[in-house]
C-alpha positions in Angstrom: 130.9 108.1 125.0 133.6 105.6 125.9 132.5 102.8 122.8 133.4 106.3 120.6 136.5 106.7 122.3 137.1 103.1 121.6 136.1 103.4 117.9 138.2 106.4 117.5 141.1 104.6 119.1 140.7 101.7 116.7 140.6 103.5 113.8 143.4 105.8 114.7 145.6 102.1 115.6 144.5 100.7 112.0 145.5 104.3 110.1 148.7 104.3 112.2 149.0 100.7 111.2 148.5 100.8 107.3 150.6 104.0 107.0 153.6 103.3 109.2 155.3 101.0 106.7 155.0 103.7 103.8 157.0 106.2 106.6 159.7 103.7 107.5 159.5 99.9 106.2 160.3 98.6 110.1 157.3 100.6 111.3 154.9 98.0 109.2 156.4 94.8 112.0 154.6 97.6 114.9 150.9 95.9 115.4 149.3 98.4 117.0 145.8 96.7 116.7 147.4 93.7 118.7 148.4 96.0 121.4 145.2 97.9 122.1 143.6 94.1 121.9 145.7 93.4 124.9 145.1 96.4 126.9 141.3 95.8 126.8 141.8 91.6 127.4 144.3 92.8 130.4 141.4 95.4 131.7 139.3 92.2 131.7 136.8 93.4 129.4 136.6 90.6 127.6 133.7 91.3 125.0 134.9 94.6 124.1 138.5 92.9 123.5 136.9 90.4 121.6 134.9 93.0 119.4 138.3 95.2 118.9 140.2 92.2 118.0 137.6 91.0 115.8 137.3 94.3 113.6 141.0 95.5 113.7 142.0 91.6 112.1 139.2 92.1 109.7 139.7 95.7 108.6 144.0 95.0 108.4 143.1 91.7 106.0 140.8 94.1 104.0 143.9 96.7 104.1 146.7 94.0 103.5 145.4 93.0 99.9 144.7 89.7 98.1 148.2 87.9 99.4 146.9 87.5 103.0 144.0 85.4 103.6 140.9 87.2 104.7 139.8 86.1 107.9 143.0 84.8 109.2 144.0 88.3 110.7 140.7 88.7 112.8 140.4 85.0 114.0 144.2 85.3 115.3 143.3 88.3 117.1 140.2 87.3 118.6 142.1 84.2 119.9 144.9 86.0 121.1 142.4 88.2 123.1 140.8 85.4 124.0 143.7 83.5 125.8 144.9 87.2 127.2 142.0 87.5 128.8 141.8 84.1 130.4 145.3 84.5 131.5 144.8 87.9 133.3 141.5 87.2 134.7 143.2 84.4 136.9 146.5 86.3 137.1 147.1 90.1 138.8 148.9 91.8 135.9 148.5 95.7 136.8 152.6 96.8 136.6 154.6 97.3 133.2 156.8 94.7 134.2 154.2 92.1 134.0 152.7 93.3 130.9 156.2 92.7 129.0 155.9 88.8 128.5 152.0 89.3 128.0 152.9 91.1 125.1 155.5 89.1 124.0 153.2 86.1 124.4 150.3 87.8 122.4 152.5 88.7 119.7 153.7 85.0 119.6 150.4 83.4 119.1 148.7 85.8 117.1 151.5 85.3 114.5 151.5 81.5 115.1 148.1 81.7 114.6 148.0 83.7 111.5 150.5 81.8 109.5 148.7 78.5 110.6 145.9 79.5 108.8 147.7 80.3 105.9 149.5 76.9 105.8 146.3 74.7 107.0 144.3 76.6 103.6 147.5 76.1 101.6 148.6 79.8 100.8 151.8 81.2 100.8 152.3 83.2 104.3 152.7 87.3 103.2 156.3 86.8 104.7 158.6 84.0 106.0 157.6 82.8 109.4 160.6 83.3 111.3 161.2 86.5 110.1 157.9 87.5 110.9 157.7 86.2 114.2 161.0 87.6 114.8 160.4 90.9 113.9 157.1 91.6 115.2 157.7 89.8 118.6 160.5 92.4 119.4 158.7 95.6 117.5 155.5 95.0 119.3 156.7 94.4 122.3 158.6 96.8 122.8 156.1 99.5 121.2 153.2 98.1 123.4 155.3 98.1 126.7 156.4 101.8 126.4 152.4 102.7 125.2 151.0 101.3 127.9 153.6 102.7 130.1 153.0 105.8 129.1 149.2 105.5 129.6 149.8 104.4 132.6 151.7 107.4 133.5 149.8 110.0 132.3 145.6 109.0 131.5 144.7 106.0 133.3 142.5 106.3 136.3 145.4 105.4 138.8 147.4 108.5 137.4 144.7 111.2 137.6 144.0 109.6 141.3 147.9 110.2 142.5 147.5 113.8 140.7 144.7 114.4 143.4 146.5 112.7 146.1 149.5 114.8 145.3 148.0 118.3 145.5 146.4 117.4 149.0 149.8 116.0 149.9 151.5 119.6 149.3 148.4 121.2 150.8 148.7 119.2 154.1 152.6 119.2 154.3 152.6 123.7 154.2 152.8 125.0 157.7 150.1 127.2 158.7 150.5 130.7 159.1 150.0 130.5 162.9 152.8 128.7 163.2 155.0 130.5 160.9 154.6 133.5 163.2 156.0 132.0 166.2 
């Protein structure tokens, strides 16, 4: 059940992906494939963040068309996953705050990455490199830090656990009808 949840999730993140630029052109610098690669790597799965990266980087350089180089997208991702991963399994990186440079990080490399490949094969990167890295440093950053904010919140195990602890919280803090009638 969860590897389904995990391929619906991907393929959801690569739909979102392909279609946000035709709703609004700064949607397209969003990489939501980046960003559930980093939540799996900061979960310390490290083989299922390896798959995800490797099949969202495939499936977006299938998506992209013939400018971008096929191959590039997935082996950025998987190595950004990769170095994620190492980082967070000898660092504690469980609050939102932490995860914002992570991010920021990933999103650096992976388009370092990408764009070296391009310029090591000699073919034109899709767009200029600073205005690239610019662009979907801040975008995915600050996309990635409100998502997993808001998962977080609302559907991680830590939230449903407070839920519980809050109901037996207001259960324990009403008085008891004995005492009431005193």
């Amino acid at each position: 059940m969860r590897q389904l949840t995990i391929a619906l999730l991907l393929v959801v993140a690569i739909a979102l992906q392909s279609a946000a630029r035709a709703v609004w052109q700064p949607l397209g610098f969003v990489d939501l494939t980046l960003i559930l690669v980093v939540y799996f790597a900061l979960q310390r799965e490290a083989l299922q963040a390896l798959v995800i990266a490797a099949v969202s980087g495939l499936a977006l350089d299938l998506i992209s068309g013939p400018p971008a180089l096929l191959g590039a997208g997935g082996f950025s991702k998987v190595l950004t996953a990769y170095a994620v991963y190492f980082f967070a399994s000898r660092v504690m990186l469980d609050t939102t705050l932490l995860r914002i440079p992570v991010l920021a990080g990933a999103s650096v490399v992976d388009n370092l990455v990408y764009v070296g490949m391009h310029r090591l094969l000699g073919q034109a990167p899709p767009m200029p490199f600073i205005q690239s890295l610019a662009y979907k440093l801040i975008a995915t950053t600050v996309a990635g830090t409100i998502l997993l904010y808001i998962y977080d919140s609302y559907f991680s195990s830590k939230a449903r656990q407070r839920r519980q602890f809050t109901v037996r919280r207001r259960v324990a803090r009403r008085p008891s009808s004995a005492l009431r009638r005193r």
